[in-house]
N, CA and C atoms of all chains as a GROMACS GRO file, in nm:
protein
  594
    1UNK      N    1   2.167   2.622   0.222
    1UNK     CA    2   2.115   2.487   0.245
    1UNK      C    3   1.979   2.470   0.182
    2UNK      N    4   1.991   2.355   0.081
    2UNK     CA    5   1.835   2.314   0.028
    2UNK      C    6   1.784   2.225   0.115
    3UNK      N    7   1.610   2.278   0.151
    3UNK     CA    8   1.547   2.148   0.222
    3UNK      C    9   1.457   2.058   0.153
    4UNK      N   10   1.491   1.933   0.173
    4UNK     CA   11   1.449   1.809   0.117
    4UNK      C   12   1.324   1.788   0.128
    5UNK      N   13   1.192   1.774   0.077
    5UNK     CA   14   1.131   1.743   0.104
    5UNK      C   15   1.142   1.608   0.163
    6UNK      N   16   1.020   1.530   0.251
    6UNK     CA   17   0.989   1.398   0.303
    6UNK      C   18   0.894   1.334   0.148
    7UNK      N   19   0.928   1.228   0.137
    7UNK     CA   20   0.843   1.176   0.051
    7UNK      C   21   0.731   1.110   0.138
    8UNK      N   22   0.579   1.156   0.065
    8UNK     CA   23   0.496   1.077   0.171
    8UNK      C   24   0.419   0.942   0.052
    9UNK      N   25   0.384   0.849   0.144
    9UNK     CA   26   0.302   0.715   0.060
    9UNK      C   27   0.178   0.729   0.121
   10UNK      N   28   0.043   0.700   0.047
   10UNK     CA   29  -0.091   0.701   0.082
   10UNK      C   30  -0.136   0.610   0.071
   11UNK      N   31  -0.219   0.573   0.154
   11UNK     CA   32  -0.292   0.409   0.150
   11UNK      C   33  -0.418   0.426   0.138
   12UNK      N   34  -0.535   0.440   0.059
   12UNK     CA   35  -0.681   0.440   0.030
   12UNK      C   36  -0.740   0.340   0.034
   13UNK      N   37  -0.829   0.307   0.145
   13UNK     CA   38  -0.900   0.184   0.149
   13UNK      C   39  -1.074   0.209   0.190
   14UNK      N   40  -1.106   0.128   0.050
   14UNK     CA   41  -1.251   0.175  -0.003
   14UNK      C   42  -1.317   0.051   0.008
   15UNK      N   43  -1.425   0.044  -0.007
   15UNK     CA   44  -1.510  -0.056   0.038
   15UNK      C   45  -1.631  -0.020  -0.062
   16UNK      N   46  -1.662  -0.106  -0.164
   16UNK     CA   47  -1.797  -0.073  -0.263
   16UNK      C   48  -1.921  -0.038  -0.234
   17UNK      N   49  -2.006   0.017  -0.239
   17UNK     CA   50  -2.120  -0.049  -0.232
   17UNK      C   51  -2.185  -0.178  -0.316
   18UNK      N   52  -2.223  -0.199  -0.209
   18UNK     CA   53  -2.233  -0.423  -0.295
   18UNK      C   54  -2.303  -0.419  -0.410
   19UNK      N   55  -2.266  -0.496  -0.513
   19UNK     CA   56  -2.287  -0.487  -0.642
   19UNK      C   57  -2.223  -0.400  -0.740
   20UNK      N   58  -2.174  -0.291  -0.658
   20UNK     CA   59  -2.093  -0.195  -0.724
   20UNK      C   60  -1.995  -0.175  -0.781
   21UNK      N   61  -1.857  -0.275  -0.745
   21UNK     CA   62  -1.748  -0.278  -0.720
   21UNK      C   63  -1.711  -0.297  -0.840
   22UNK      N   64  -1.726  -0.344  -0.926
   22UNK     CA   65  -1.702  -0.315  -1.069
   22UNK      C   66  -1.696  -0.206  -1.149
   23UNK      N   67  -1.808  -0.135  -1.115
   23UNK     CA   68  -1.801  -0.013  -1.126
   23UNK      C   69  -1.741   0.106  -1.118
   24UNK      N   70  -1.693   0.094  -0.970
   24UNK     CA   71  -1.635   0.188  -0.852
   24UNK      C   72  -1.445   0.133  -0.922
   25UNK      N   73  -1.446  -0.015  -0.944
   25UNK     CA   74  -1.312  -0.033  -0.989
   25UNK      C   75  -1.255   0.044  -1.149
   26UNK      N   76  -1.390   0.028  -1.217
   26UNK     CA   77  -1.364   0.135  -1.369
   26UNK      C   78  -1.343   0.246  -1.336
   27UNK      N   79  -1.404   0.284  -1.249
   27UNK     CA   80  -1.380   0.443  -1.273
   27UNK      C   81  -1.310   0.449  -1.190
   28UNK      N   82  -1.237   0.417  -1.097
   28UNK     CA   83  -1.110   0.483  -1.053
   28UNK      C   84  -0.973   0.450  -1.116
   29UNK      N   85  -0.987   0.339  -1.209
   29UNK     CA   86  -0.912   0.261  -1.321
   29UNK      C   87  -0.928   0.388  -1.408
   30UNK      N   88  -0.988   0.449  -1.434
   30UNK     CA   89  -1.035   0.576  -1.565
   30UNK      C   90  -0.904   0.695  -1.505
   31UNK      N   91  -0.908   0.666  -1.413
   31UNK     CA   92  -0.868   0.798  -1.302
   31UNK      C   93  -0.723   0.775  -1.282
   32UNK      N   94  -0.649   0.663  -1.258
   32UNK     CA   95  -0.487   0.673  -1.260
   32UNK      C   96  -0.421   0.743  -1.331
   33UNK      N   97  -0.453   0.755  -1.491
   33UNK     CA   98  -0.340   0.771  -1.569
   33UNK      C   99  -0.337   0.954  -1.531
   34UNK      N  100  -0.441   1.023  -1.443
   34UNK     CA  101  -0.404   1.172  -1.416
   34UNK      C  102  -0.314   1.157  -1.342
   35UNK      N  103  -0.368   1.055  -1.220
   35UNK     CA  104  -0.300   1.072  -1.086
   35UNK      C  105  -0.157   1.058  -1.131
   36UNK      N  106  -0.096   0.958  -1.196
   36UNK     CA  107   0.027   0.941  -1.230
   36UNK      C  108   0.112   1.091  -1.317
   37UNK      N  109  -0.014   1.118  -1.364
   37UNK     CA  110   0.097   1.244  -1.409
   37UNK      C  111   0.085   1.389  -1.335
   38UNK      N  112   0.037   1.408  -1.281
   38UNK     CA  113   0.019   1.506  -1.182
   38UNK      C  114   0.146   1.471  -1.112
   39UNK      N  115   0.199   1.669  -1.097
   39UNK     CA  116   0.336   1.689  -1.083
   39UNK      C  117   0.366   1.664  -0.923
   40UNK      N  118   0.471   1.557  -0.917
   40UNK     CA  119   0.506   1.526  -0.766
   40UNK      C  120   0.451   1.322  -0.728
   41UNK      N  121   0.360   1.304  -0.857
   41UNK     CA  122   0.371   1.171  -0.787
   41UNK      C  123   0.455   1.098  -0.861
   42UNK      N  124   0.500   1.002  -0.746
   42UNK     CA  125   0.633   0.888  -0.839
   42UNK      C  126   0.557   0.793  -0.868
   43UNK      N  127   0.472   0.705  -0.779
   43UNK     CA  128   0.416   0.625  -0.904
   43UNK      C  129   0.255   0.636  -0.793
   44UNK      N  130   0.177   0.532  -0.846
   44UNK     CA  131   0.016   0.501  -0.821
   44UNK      C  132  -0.018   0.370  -0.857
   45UNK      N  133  -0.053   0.332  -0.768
   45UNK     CA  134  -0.138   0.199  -0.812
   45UNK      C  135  -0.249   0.133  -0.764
   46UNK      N  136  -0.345   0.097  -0.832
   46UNK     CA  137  -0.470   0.063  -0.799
   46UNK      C  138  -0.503  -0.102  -0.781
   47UNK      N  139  -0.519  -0.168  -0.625
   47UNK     CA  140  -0.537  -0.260  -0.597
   47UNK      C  141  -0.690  -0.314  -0.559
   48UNK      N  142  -0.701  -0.446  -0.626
   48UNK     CA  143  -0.847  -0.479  -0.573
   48UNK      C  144  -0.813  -0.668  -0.521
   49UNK      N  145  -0.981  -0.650  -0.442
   49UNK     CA  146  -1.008  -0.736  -0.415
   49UNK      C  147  -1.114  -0.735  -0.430
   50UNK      N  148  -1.184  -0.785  -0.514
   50UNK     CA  149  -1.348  -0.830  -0.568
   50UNK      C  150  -1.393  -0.873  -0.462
   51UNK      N  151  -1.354  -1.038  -0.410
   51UNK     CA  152  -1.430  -1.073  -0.317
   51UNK      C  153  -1.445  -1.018  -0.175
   52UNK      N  154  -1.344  -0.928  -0.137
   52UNK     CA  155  -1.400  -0.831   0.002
   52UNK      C  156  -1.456  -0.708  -0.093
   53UNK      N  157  -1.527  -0.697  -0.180
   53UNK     CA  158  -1.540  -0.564  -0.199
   53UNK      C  159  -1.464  -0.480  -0.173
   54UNK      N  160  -1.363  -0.489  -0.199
   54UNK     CA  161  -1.239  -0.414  -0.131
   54UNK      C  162  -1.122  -0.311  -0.243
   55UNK      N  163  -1.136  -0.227  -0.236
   55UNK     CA  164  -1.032  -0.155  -0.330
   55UNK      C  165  -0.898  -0.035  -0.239
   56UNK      N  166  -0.798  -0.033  -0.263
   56UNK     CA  167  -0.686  -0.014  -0.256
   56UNK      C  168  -0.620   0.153  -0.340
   57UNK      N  169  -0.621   0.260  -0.305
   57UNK     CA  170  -0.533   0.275  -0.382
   57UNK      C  171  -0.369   0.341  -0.310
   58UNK      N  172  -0.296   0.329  -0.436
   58UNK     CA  173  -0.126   0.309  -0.325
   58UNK      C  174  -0.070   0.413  -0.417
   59UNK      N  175  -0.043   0.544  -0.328
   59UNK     CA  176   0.011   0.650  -0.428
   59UNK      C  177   0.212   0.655  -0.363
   60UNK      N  178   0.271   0.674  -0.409
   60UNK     CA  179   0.414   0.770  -0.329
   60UNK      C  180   0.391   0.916  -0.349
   61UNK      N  181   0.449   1.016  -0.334
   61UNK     CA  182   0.416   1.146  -0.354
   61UNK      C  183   0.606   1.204  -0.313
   62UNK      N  184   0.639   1.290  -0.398
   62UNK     CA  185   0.738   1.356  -0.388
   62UNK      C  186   0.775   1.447  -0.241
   63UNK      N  187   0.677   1.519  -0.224
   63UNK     CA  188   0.626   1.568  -0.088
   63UNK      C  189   0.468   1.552  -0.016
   64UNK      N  190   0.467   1.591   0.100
   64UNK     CA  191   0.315   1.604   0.143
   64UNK      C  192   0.220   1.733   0.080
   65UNK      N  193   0.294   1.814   0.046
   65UNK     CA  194   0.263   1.927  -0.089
   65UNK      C  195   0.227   1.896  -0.181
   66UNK      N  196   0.255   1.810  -0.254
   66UNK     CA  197   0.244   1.757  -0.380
   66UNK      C  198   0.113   1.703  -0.372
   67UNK      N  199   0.122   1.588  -0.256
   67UNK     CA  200  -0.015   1.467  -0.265
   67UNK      C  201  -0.106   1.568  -0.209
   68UNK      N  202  -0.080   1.695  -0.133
   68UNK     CA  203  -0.224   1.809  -0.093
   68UNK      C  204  -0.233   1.876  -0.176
   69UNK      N  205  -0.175   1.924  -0.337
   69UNK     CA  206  -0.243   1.984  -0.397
   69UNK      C  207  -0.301   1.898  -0.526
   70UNK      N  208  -0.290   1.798  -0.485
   70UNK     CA  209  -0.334   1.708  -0.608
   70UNK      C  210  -0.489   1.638  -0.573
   71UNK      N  211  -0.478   1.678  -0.392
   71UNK     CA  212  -0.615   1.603  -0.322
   71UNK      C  213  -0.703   1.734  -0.355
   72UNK      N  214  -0.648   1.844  -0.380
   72UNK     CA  215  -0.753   1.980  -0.418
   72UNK      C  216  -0.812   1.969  -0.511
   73UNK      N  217  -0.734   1.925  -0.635
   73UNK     CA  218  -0.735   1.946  -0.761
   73UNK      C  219  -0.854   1.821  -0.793
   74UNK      N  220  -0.861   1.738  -0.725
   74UNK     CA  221  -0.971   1.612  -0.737
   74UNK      C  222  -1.091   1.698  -0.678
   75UNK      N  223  -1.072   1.715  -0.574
   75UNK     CA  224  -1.184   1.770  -0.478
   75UNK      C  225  -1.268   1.888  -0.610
   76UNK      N  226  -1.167   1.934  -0.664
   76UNK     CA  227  -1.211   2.096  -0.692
   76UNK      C  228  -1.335   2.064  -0.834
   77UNK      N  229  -1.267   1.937  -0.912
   77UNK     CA  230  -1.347   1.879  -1.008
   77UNK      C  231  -1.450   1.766  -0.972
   78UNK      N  232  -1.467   1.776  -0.870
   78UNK     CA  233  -1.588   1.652  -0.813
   78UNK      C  234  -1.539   1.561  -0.841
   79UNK      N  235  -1.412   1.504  -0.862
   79UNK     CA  236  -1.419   1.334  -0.840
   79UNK      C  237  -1.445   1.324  -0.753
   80UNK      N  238  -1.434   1.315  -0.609
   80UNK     CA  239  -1.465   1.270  -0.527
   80UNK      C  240  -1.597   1.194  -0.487
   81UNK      N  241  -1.686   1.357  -0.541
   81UNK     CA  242  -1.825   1.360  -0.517
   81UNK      C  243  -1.878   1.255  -0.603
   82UNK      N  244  -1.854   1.211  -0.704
   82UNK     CA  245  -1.892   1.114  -0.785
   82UNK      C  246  -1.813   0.994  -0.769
   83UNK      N  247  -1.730   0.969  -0.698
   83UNK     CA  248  -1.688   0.832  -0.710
   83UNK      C  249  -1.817   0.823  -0.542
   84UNK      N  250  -1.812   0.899  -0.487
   84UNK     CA  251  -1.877   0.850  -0.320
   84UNK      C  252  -2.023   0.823  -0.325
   85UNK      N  253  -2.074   0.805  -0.439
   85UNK     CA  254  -2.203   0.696  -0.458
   85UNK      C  255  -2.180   0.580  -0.481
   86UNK      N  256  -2.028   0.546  -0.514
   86UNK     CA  257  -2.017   0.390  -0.517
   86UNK      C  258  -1.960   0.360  -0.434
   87UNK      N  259  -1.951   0.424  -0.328
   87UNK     CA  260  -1.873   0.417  -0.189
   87UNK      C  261  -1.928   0.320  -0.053
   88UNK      N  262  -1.858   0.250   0.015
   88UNK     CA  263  -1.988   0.200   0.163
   88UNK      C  264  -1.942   0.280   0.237
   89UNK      N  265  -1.973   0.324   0.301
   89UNK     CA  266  -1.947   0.346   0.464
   89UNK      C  267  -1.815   0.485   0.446
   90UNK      N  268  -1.719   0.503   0.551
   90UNK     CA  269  -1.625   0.553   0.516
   90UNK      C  270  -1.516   0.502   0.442
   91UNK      N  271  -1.403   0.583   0.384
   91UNK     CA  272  -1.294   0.507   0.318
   91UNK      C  273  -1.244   0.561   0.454
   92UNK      N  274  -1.123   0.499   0.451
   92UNK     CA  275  -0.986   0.497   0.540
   92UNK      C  276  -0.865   0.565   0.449
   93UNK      N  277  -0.836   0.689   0.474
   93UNK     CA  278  -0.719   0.726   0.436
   93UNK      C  279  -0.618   0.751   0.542
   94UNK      N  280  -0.488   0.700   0.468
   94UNK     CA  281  -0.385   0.740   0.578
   94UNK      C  282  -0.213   0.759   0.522
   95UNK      N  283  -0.176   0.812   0.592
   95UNK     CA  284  -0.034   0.877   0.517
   95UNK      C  285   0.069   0.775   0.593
   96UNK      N  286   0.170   0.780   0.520
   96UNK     CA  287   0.322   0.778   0.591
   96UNK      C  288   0.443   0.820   0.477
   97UNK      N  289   0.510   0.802   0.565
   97UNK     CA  290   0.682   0.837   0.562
   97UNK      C  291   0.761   0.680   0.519
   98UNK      N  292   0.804   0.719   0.380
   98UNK     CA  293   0.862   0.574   0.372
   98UNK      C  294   1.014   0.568   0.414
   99UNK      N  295   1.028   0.440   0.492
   99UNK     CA  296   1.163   0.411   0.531
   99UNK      C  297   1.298   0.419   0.459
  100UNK      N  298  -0.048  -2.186  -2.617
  100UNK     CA  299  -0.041  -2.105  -2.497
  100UNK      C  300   0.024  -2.045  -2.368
  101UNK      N  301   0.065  -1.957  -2.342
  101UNK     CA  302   0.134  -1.963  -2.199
  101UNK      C  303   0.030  -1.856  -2.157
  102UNK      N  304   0.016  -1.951  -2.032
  102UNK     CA  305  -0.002  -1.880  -1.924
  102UNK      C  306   0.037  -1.733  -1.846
  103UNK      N  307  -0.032  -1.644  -1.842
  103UNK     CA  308   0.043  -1.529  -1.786
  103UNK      C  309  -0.017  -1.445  -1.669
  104UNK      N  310   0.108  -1.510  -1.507
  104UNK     CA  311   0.037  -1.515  -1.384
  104UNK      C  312   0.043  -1.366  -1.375
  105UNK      N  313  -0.086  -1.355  -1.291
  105UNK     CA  314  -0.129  -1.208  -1.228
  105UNK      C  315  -0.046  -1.173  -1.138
  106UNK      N  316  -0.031  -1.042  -1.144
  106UNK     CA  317   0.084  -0.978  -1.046
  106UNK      C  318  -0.014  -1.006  -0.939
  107UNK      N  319   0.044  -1.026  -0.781
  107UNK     CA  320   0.029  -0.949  -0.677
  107UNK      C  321   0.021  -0.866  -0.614
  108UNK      N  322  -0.018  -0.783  -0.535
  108UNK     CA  323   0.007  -0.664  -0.423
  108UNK      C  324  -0.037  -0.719  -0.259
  109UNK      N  325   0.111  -0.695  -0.206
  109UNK     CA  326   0.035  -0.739  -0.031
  109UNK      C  327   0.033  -0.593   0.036
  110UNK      N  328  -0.030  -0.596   0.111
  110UNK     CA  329  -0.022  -0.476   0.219
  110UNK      C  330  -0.045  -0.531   0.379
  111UNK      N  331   0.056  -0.569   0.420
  111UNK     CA  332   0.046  -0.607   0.573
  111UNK      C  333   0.070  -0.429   0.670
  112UNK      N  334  -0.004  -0.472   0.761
  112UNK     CA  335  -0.030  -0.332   0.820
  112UNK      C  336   0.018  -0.374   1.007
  113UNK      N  337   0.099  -0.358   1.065
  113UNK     CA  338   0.171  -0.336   1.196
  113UNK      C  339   0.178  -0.281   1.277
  114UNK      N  340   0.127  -0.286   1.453
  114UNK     CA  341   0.155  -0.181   1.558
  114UNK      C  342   0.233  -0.247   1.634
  115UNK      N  343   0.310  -0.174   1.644
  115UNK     CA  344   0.439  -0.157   1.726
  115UNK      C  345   0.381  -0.213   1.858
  116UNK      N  346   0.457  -0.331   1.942
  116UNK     CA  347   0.469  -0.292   2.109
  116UNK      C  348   0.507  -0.103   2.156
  117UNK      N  349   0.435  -0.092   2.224
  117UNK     CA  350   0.424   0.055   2.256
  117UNK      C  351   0.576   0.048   2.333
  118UNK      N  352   0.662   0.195   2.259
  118UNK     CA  353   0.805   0.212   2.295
  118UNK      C  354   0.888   0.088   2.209
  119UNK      N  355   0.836   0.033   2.137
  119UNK     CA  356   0.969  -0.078   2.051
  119UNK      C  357   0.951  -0.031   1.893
  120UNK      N  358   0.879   0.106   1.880
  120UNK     CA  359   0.828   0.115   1.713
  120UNK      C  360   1.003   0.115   1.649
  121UNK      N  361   1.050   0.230   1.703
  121UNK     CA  362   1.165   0.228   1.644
  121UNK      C  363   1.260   0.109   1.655
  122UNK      N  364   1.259   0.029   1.708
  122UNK     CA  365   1.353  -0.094   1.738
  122UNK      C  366   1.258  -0.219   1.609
  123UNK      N  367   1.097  -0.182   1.591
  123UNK     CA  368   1.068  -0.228   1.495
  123UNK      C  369   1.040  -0.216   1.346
  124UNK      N  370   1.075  -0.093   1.336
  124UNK     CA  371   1.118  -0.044   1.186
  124UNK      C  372   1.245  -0.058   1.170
  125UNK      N  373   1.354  -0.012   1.267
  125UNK     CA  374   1.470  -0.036   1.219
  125UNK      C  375   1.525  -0.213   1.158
  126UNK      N  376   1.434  -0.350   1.208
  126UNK     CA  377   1.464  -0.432   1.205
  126UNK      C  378   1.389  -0.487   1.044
  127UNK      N  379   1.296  -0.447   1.049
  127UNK     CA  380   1.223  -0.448   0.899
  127UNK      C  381   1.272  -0.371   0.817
  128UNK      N  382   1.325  -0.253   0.863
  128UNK     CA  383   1.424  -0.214   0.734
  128UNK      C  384   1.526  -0.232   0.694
  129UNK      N  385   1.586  -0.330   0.773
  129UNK     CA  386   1.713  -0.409   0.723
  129UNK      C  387   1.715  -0.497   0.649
  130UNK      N  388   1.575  -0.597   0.664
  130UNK     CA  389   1.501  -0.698   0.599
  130UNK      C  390   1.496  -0.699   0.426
  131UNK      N  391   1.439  -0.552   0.415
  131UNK     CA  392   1.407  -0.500   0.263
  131UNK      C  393   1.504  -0.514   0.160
  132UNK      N  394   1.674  -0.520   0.172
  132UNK     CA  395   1.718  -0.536   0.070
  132UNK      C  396   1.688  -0.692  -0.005
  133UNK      N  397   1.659  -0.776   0.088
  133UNK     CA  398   1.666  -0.911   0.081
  133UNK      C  399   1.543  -0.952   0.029
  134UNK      N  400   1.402  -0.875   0.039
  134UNK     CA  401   1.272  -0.890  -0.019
  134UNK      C  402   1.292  -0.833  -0.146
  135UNK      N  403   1.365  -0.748  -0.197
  135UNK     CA  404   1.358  -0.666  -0.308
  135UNK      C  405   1.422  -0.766  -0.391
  136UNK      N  406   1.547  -0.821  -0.347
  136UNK     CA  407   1.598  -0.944  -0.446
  136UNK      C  408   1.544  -1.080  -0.448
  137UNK      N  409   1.448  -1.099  -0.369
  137UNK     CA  410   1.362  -1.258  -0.373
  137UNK      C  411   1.348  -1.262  -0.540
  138UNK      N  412   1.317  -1.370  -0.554
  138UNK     CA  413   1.275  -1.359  -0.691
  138UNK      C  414   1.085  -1.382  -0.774
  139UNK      N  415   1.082  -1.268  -0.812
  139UNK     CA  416   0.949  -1.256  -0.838
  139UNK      C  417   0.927  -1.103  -0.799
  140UNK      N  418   0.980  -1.039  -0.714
  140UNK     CA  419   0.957  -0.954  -0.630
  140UNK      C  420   0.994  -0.796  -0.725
  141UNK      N  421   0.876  -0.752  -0.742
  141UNK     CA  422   0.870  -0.646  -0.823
  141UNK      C  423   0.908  -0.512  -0.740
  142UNK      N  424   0.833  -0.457  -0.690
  142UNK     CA  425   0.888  -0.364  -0.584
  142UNK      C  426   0.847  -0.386  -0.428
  143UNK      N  427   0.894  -0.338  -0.315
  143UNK     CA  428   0.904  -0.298  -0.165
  143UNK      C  429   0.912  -0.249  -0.156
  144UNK      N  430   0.796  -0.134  -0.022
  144UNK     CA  431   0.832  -0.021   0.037
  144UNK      C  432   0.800  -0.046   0.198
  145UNK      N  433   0.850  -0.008   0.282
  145UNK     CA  434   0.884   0.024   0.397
  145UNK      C  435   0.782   0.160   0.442
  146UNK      N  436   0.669   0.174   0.487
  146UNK     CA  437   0.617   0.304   0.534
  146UNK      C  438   0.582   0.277   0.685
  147UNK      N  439   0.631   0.401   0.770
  147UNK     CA  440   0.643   0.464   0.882
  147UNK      C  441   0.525   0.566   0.912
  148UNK      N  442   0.419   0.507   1.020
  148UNK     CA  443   0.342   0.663   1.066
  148UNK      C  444   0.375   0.623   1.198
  149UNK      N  445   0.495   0.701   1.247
  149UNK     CA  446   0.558   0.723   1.393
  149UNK      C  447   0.428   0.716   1.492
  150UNK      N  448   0.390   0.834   1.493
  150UNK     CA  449   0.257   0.915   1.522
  150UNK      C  450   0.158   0.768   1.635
  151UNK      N  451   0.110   0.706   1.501
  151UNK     CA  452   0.011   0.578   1.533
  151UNK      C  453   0.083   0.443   1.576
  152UNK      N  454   0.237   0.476   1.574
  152UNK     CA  455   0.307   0.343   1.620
  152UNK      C  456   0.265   0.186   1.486
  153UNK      N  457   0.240   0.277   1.377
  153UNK     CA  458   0.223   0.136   1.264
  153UNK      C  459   0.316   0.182   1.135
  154UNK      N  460   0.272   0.032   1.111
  154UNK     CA  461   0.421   0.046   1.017
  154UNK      C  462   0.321  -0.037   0.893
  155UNK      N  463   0.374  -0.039   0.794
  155UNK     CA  464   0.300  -0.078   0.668
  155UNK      C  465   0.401  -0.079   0.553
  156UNK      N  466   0.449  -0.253   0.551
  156UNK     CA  467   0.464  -0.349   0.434
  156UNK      C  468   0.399  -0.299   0.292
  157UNK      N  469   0.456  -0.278   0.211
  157UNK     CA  470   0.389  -0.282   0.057
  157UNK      C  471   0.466  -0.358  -0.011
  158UNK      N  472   0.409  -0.452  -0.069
  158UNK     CA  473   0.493  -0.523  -0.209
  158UNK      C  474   0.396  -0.566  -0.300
  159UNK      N  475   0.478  -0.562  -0.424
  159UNK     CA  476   0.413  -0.599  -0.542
  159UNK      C  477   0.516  -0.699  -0.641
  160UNK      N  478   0.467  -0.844  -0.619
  160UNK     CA  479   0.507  -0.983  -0.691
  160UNK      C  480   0.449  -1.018  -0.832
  161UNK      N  481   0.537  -1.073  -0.906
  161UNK     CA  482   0.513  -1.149  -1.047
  161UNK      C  483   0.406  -1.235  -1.057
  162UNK      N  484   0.403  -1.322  -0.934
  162UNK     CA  485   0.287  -1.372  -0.903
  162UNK      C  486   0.209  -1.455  -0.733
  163UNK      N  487   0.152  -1.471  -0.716
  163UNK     CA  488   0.084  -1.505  -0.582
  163UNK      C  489   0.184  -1.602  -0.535
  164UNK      N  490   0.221  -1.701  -0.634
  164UNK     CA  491   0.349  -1.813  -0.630
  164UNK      C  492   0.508  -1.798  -0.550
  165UNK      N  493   0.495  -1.671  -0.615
  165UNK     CA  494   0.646  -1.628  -0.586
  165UNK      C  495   0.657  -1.492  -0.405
  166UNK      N  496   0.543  -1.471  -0.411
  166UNK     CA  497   0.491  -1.470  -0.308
  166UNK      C  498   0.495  -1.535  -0.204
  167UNK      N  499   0.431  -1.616  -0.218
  167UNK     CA  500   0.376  -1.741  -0.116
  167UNK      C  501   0.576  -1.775  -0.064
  168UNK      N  502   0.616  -1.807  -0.183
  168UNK     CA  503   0.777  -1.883  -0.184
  168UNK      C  504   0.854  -1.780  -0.095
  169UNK      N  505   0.819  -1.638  -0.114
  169UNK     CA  506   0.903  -1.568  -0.023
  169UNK      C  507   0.815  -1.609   0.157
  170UNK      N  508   0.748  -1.605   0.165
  170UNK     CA  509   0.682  -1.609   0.268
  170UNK      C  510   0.724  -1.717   0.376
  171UNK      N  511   0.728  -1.850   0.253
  171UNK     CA  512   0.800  -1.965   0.355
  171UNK      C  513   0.948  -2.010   0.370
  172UNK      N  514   1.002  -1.898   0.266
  172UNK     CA  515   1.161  -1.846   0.291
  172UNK      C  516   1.197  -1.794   0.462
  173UNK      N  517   1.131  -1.686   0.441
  173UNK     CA  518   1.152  -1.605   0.546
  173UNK      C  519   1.093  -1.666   0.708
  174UNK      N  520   0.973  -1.733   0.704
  174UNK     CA  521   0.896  -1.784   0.797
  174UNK      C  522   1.002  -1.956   0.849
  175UNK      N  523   1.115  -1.987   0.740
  175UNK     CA  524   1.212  -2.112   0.768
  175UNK      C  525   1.329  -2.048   0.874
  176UNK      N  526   1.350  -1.919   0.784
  176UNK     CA  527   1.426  -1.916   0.868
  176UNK      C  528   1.449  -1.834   1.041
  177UNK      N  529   1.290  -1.809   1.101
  177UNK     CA  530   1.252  -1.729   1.146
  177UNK      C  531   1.252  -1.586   1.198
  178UNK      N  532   1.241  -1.561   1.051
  178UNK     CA  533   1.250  -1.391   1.066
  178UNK      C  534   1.087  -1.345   1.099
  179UNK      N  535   1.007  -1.404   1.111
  179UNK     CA  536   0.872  -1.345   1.157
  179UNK      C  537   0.852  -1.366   1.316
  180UNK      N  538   0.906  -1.520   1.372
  180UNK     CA  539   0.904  -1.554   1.471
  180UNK      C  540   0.996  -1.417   1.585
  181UNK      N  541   1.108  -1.350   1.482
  181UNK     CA  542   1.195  -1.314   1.546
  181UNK      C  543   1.129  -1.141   1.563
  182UNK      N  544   1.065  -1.078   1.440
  182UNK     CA  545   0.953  -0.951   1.467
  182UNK      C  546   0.849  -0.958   1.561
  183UNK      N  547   0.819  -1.080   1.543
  183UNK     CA  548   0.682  -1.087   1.667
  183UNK      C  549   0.661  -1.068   1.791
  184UNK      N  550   0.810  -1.005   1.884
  184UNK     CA  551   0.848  -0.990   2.026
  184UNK      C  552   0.804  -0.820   1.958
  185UNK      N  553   0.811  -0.763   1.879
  185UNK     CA  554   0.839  -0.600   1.895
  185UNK      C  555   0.665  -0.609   1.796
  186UNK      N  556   0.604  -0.682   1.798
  186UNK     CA  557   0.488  -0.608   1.738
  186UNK      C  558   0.360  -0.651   1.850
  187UNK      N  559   0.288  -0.504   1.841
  187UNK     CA  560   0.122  -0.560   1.921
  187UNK      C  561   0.018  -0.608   1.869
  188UNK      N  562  -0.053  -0.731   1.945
  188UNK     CA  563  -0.145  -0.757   1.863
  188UNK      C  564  -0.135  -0.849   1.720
  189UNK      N  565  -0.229  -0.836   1.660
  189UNK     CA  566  -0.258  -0.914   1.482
  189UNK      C  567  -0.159  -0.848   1.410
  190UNK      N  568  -0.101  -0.861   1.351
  190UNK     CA  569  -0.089  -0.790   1.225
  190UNK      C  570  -0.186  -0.823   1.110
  191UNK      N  571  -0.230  -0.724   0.997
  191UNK     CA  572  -0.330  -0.721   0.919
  191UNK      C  573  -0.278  -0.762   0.821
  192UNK      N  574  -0.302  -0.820   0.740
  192UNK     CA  575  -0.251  -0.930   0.572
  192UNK      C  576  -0.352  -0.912   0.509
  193UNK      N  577  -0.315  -0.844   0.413
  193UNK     CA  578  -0.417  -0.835   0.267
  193UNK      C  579  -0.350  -0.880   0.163
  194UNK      N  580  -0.430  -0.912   0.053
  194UNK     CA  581  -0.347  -0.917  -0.077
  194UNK      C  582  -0.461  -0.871  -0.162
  195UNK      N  583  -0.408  -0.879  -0.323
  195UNK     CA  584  -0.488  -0.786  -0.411
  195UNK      C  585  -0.396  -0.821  -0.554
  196UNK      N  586  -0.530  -0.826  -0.650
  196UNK     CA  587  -0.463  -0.786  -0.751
  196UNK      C  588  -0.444  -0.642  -0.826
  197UNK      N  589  -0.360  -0.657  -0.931
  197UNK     CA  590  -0.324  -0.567  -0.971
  197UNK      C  591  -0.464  -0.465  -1.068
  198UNK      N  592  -0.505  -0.341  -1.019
  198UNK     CA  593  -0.617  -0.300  -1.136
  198UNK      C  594  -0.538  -0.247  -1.270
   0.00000   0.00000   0.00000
């Protein structure tokens, strides 16, 4: 018996620092075309809203394996650390299980 | 010239009446074949975090238009009126464009 992975979906919700958001939207715009090819995601997409300062991003992931070694692989090269000066407050990340 | 409308992205975000989650995913996921064929309607996903009792709408439309048109499709014939016994609280409505 083969076991299936669960496919998981991620919801990233970021908030600029004000004036920023242009900014914070390029460079994570710079940043999809990895996420998309990094092995295990099905697709990615990057949503905004200018006027809430508000940015979005919407991954699927093959497994919860996949989207955790791909959250390393960011971590390990400082994106993170460099996108979180154009950051407010906390982001909101959160997982699920699509229907 | 033509005009060429901006995609959409909604993300409505859902908590369950506590003990009806499953009676309210199963009813929204029946829903989905019928959002996927609206017209305009680029993709739908259906995501489940059991866990937190929320559920989370994703779609992405041709344009805000075709959008909107599904919205007062579904709201005629009351399929929102008819979710709103199994959900707690607001539900959250965002929209976004495409980065």
């Amino acid at each position: 018996m083969t076991h299936t992975p669960e496919k998981e979906a991620v919801i990233v919700t970021v908030k600029a620092v004000p004036s920023l958001f242009d900014e914070l939207a390029a460079a994570t715009q710079a940043m999809m075309p990895e996420t998309r090819e990094f092995p295990g995601c099905i697709e990615a997409h990057l949503l905004l809203a200018p006027e809430r300062e508000e940015m979005v991003i919407f991954q699927i992931w093959e497994s919860s394996e996949a989207q955790s070694a791909y959250l390393t692989w960011r971590a390990e090269r400082g994106d993170f650390e460099r996108l979180g000066e154009l950051i407010h407050d906390e982001q909101i990340f959160r997982t699920y299980t699509l229907g």
